[in-house]
C-alpha positions as CSV (number, residue, x, y, z in Angstrom):
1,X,-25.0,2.7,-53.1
2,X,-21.6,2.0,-51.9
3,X,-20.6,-1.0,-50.5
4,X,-18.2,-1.8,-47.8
5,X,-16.9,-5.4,-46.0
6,X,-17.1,-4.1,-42.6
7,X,-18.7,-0.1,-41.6
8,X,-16.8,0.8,-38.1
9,X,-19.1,3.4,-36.5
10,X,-16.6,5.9,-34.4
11,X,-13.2,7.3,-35.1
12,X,-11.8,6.9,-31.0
13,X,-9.1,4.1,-29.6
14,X,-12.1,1.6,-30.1
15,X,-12.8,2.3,-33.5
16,X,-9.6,2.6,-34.9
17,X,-8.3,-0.7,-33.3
18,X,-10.9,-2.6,-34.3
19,X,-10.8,-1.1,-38.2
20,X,-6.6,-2.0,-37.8
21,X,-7.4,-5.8,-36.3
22,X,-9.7,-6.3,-39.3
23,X,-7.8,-5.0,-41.8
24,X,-4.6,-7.4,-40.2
25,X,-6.5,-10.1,-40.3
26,X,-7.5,-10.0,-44.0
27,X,-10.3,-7.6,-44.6
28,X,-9.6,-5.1,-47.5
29,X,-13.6,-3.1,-47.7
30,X,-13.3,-1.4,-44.7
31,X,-14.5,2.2,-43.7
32,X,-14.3,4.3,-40.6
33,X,-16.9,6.8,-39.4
34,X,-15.8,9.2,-36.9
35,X,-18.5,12.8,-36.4
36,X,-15.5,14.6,-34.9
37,X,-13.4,16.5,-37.7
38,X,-10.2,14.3,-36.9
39,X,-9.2,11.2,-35.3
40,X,-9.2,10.1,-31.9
41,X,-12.3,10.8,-30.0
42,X,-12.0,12.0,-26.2
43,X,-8.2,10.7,-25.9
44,X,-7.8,14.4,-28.3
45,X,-8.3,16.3,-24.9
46,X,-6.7,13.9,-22.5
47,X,-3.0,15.5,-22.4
48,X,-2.4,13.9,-18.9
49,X,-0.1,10.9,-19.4
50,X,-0.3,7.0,-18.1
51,X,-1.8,5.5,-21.4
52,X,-0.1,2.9,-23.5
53,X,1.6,1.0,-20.9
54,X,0.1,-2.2,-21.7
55,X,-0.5,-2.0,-25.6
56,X,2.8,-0.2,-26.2
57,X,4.7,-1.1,-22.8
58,X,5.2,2.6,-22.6
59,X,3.7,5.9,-21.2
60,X,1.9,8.8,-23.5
61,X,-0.4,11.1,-23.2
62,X,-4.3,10.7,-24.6
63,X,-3.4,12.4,-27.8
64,X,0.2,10.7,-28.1
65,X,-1.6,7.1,-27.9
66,X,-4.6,8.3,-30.5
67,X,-1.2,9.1,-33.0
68,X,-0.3,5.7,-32.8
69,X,-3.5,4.1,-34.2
70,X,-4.4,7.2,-36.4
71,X,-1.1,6.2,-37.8
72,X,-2.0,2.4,-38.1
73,X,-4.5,3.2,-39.6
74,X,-2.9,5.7,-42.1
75,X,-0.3,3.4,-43.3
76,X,-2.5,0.2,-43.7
77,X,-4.7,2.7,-46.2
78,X,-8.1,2.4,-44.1
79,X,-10.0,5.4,-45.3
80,X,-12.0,7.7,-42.8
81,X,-14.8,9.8,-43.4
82,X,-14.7,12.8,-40.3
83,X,-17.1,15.3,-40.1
84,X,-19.7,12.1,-40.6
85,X,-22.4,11.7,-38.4
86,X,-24.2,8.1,-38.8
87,X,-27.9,8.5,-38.5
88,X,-29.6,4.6,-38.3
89,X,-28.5,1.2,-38.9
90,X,-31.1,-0.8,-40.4
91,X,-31.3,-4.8,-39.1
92,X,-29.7,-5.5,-42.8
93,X,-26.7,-3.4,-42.1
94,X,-27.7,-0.3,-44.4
95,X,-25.7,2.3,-42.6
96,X,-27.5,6.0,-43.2
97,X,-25.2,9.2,-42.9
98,X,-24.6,12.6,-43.1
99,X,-21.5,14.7,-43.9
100,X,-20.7,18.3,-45.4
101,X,-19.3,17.1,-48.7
102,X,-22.0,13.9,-49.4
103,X,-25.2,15.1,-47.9
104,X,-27.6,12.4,-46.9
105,X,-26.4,8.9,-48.3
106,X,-26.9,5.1,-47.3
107,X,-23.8,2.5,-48.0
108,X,-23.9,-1.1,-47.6
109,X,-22.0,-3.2,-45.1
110,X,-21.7,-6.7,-44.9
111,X,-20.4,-6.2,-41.1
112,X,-20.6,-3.6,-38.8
113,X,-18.5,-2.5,-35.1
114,X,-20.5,-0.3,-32.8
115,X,-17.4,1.7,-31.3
116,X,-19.5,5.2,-30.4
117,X,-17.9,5.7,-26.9
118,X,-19.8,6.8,-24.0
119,X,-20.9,10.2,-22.6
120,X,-21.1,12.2,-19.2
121,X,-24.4,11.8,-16.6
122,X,-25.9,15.4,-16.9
123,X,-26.9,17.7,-14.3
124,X,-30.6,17.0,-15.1
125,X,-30.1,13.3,-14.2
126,X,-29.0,14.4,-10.7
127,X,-31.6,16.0,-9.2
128,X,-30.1,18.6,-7.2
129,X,-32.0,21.1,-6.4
130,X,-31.5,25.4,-7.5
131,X,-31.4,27.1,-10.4
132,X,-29.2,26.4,-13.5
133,X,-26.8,29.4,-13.6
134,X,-23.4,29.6,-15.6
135,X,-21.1,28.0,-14.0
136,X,-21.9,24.0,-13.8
137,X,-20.1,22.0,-16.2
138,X,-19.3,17.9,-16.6
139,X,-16.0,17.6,-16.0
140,X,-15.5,16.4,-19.3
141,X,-16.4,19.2,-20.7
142,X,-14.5,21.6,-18.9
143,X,-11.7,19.6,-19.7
144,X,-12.3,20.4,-23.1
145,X,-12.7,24.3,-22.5
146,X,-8.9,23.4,-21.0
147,X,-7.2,21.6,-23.1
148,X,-8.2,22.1,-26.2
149,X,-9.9,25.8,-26.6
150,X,-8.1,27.3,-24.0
151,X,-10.9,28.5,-22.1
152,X,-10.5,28.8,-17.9
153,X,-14.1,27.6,-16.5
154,X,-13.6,29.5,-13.5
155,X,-11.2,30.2,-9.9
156,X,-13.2,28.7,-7.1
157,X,-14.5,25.3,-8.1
158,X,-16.3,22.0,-6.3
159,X,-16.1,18.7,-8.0
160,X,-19.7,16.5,-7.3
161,X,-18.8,12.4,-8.0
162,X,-15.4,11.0,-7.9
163,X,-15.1,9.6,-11.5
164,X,-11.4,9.2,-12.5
165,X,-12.4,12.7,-15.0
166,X,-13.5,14.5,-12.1
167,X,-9.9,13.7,-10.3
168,X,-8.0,14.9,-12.7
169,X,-9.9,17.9,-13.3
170,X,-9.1,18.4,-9.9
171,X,-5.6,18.5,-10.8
172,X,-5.8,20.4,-13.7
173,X,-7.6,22.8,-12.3
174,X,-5.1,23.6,-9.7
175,X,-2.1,23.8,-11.7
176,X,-4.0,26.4,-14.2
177,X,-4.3,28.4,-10.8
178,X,-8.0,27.5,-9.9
179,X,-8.6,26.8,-6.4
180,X,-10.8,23.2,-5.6
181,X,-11.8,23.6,-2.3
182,X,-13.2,19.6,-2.5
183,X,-14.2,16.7,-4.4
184,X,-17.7,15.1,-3.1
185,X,-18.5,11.6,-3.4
186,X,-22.0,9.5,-2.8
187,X,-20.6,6.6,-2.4
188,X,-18.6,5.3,1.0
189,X,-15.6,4.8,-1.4
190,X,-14.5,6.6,-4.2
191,X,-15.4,5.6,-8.3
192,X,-12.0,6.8,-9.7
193,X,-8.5,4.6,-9.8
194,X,-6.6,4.6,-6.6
195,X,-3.7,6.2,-8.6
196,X,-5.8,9.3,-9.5
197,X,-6.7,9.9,-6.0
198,X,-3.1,9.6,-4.9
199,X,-1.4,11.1,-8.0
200,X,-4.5,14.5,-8.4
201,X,-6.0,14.9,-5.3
202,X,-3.1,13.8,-2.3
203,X,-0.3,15.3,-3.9
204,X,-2.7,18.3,-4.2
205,X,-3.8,18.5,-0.8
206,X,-7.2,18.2,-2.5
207,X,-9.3,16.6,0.2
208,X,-11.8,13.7,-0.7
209,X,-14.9,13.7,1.6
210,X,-16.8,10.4,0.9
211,X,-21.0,9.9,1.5
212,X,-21.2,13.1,0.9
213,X,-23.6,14.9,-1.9
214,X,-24.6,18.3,-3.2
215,X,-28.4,19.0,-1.9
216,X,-28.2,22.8,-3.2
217,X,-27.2,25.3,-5.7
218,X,-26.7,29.2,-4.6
219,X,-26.9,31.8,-7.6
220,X,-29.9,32.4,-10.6
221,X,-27.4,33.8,-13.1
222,X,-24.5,32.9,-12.0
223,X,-22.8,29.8,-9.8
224,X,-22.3,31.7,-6.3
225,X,-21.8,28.1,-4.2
226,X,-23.3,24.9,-3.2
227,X,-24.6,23.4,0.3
228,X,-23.6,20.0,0.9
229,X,-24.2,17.1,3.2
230,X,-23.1,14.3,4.7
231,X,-25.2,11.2,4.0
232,X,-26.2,8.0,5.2
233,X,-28.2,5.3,3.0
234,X,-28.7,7.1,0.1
235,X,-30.0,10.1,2.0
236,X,-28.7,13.3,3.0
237,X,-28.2,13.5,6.9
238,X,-30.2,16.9,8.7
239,X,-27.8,19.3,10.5
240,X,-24.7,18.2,8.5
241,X,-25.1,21.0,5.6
242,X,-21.6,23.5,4.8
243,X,-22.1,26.1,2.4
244,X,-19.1,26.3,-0.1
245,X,-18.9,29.4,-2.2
246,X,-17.6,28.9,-6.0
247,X,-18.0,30.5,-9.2
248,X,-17.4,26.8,-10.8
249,X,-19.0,22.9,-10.3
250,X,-17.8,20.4,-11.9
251,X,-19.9,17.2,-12.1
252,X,-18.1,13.8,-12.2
253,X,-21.1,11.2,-12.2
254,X,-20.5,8.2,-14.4
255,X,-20.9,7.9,-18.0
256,X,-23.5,6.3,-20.4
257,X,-23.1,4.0,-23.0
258,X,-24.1,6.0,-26.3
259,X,-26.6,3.4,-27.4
260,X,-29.2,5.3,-29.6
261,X,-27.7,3.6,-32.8
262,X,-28.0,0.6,-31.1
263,X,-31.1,0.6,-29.6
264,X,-32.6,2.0,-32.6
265,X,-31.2,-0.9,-35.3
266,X,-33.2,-3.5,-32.6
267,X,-29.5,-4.8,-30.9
268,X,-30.8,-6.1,-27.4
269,X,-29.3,-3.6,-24.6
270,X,-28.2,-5.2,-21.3
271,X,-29.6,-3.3,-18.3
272,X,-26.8,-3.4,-16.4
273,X,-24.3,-2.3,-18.3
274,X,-26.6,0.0,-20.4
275,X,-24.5,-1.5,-23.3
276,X,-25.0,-4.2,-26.0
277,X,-25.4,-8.2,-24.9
278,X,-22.9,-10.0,-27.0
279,X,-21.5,-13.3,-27.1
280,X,-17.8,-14.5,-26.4
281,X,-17.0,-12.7,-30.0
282,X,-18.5,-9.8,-29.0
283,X,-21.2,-9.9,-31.7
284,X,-24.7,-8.7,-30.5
285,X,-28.2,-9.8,-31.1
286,X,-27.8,-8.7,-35.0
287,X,-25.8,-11.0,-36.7
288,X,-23.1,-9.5,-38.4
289,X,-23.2,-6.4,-35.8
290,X,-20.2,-6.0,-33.0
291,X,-20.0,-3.7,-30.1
292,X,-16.5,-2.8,-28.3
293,X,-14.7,-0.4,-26.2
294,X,-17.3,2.4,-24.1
295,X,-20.5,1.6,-26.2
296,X,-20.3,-1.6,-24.8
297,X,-19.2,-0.9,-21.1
298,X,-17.4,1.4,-19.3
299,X,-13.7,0.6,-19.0
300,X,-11.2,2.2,-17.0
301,X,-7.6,1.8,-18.9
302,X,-7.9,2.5,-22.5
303,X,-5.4,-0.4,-23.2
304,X,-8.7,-2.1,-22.4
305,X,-10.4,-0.9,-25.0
306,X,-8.3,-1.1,-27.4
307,X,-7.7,-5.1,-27.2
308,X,-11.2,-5.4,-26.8
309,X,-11.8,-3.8,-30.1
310,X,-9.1,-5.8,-31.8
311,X,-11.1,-9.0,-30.9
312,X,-14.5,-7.3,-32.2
313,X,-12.7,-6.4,-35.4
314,X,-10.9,-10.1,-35.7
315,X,-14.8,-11.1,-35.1
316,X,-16.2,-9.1,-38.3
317,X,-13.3,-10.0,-40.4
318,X,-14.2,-13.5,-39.6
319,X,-18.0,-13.3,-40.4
320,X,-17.2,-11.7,-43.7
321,X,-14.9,-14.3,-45.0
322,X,-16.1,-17.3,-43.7
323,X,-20.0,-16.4,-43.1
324,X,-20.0,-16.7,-39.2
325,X,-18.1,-16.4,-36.2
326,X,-18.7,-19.7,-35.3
327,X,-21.4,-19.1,-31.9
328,X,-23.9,-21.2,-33.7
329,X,-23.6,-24.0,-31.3
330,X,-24.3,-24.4,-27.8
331,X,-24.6,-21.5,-25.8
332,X,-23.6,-21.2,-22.0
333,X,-25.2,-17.9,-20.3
334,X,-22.6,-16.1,-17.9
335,X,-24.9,-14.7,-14.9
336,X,-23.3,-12.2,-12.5
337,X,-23.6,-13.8,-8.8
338,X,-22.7,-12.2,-5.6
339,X,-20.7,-9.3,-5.7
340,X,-20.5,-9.3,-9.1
341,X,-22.4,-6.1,-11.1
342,X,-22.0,-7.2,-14.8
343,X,-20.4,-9.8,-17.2
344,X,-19.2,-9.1,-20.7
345,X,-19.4,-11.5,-22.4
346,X,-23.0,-12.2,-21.6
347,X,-22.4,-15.7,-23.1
348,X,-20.4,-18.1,-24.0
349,X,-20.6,-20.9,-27.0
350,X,-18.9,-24.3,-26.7
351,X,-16.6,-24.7,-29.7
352,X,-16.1,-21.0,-30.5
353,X,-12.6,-21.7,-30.7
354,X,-9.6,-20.5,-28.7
355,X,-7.5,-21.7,-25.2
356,X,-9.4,-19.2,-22.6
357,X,-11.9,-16.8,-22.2
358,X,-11.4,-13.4,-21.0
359,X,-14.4,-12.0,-19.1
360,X,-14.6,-9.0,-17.5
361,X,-16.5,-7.8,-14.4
362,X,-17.2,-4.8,-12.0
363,X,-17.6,-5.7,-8.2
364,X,-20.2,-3.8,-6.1
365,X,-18.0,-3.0,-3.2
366,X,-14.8,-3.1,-1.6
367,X,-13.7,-6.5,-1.8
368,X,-10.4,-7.6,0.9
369,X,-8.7,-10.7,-0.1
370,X,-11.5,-12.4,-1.8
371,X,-11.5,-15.3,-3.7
372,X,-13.3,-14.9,-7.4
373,X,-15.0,-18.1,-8.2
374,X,-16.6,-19.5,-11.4
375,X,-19.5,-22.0,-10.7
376,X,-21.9,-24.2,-13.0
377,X,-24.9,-25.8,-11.4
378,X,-23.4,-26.1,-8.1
379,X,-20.1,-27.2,-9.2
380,X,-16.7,-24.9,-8.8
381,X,-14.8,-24.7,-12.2
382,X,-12.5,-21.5,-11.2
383,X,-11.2,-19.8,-8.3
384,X,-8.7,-17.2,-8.0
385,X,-7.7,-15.6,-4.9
386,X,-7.3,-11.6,-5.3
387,X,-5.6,-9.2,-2.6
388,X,-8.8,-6.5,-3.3
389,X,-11.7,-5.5,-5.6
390,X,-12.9,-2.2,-5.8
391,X,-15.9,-1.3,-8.1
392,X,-14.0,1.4,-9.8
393,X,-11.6,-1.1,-11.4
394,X,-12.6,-3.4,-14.2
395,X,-11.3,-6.9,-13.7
396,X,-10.3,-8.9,-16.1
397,X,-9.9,-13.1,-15.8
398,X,-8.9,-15.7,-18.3
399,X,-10.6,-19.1,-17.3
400,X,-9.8,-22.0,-19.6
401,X,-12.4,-23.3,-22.4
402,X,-11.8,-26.9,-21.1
403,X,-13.2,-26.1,-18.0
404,X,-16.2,-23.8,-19.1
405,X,-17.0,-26.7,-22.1
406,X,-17.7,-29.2,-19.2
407,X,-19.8,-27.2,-17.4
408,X,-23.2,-28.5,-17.0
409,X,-25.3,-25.5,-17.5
410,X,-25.2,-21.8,-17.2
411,X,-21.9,-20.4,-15.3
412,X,-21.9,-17.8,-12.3
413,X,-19.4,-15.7,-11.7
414,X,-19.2,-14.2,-7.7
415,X,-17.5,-13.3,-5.4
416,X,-16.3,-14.7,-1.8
417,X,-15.3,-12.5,0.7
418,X,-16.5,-9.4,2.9
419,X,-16.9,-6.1,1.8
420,X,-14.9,-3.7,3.8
């Protein structure tokens, strides 16, 4: 059996940071597994630009900032296995996988980095009713058929969710000579950056028609158009249905953690998040195990990620050299208050080391010159005034270990205002 010092499970920005913040830091054994047959994972077919301008204090395009790190880790001499799908983690870190050129084979690692990315919400986790001709595609997907296989989905397309994918589809659609006659979102407010909507659907003339939903689909073999509605509380509203013929929808809806490694190895999956619980290290439940980037929860820049996955690969160098990662001591839960969807970390342990703590929230509404405060049994350890919170932005505070380390129990995180 081989044997490896940390196994890094996915070749995308996650991966590859984390695999080139380990090896930085010390490690030598270290071996990336990536299903794809190169590199990069869903940056490959992202050819718009805006990446890299915090890790690189420069703009590039998905595949230009995936070069970087392939690069990295090309020159520090990481090897990668492509074409590799893993199969099961076992709670002692045997890793099982299959490839091509090795068959079936299980290899020994003393750490491992969950970095397997997220996927699209499907059409079947909708519920719209109609058939299910040709025609309906993820946005994701069609932006593969684009970019990468050259493939034009269609001429007269709806977008369904407001996901920052789905607005650049938009876009792209448009400039390959497709018309979108609209994007339609559930939600009183829209799920994608602010940029996107200015920079893919405004400068489009693209309109954006919020608390609206898709609650048919025309066509048995093929995509002939789609009735939507205006809705109110979740529910579509009678008498407000428009018929919009297309040949194309493209469904923008969120994405999902891939956790079926996860889940499967026994790592303890946090509802809200649909990711792993870790501590402040960004270890899990297993010892040993680390989860970063998408797997864990759903960022928005992938500058994000990528420093995210630098600490989770710091993290594993650490427990291989030194036997822990030093969260054996007292642990201080982080519980998301008002306003406040999620945490990450999910806890924090007095002594772990380091000046601050970054945690890093979703809001569950529109949020107008708030104030984000930190509380502990009743007493205010942090405050920070903010000029707005939207849900579709990740936030991202640094609060000072002094201040958490006196806290007197488990630490709240809300937020103060009214949502718009």
């Amino acid at each position: 059996m081989r044997e490896f010092d940390l196994a890094v499970i996915g070749g995308g920005p996650a991966g590859m940071a984390a695999a080139v913040a380990a090896k930085k830091k010390g490690l030598d054994n270290i071996i990336i597994f990536e299903r794809d047959n190169v590199l990069g994972g869903i940056l490959n077919q992202c050819i718009h630009n805006g990446f890299g301008l915090h890790t690189f204090k420069e703009e590039l395009t998905g595949p230009e900032y995936a070069e970087r790190y392939a690069d990295m880790v090309r020159e520090l001499g990481i090897p990668c296995e492509t074409g590799t799908m893993v199969l099961n983690i076992s709670d002692d870190r045997i890793v099982t996988i299959l490839s091509r050129e090795r068959g079936v084979e299980d290899i020994s690692a003393k750490s491992v980095v969950l970095a397997m990315g997220c996927r699209e919400r499907p059409r079947g986790a909708l519920g719209i009713a109609g058939y299910r001709p040709q025609g309906i595609y993820t946005a994701g997907t069609a932006q593969r058929l684009i970019n990468i296989d050259g493939v034009m989905p269609g001429k007269e397309c709806v977008i369904l969710g407001s996901g920052d994918i789905g607005l650049i589809m938009a876009r792209r659609m448009t400039l390959e000579g497709a018309h979108v006659a609209a994007v339609f979102e559930l939600m009183p407010y829209s799920n994608g950056l602010n940029r996107n909507i200015v920079q893919c659907l405004d400068d489009f003339g693209i309109p954006l028609l919020l608390s609206h939903t898709i609650v048919d689909i025309k066509g048995r073999e093929k995509l002939e158009g789609v009735t939507v509605a205006e809705v109110k509380d979740g529910k579509p509203i009678p008498g407000t249905e428009e018929y919009y013929p297309c040949d194309t929808l493209l469904l923008s809806c969120g994405l999902i953690p891939e956790n079926e490694l996860s889940r499967a190895c026994g790592v303890d999956i946090n509802p809200l998040t649909n990711g792993a619980v870790v501590d402040d290290r960004l270890q899990t439940s297993i010892p040993g195990v680390f989860a970063c980037g998408n797997v864990l929860h759903v960022h928005d820049l992938v500058d994000y990620v990528s420093a995210e996955a630098a600490k989770a690969g710091e993290s594993a160098a650490d427990y291989v050299m030194n036997g822990s990662v030093g969260t054996d001591g007292r642990k201080i839960k982080l519980i998301p208050g008002s306003g406040v969807r999620y945490t990450v970390p999910n806890s924090y342990t007095v002594g772990s080391g380091g000046d601050e703590l970054h945690i890093r929230f979703r809001v569950t509404g529109i949020y107008k010159k708030p104030s984000i405060v930190i509380k502990s049994g009743g007493t205010e350890i942090f405050r920070k005034k903010a000029l707005v919170l939207i849900p579709s932005e990740m936030q991202d505070i640094a609060v000072g270990k002094d201040a958490l380390e006196a806290a007197s129990g488990d630490i709240e995180i809300m937020i103060e205002g009214d949502v718009s």
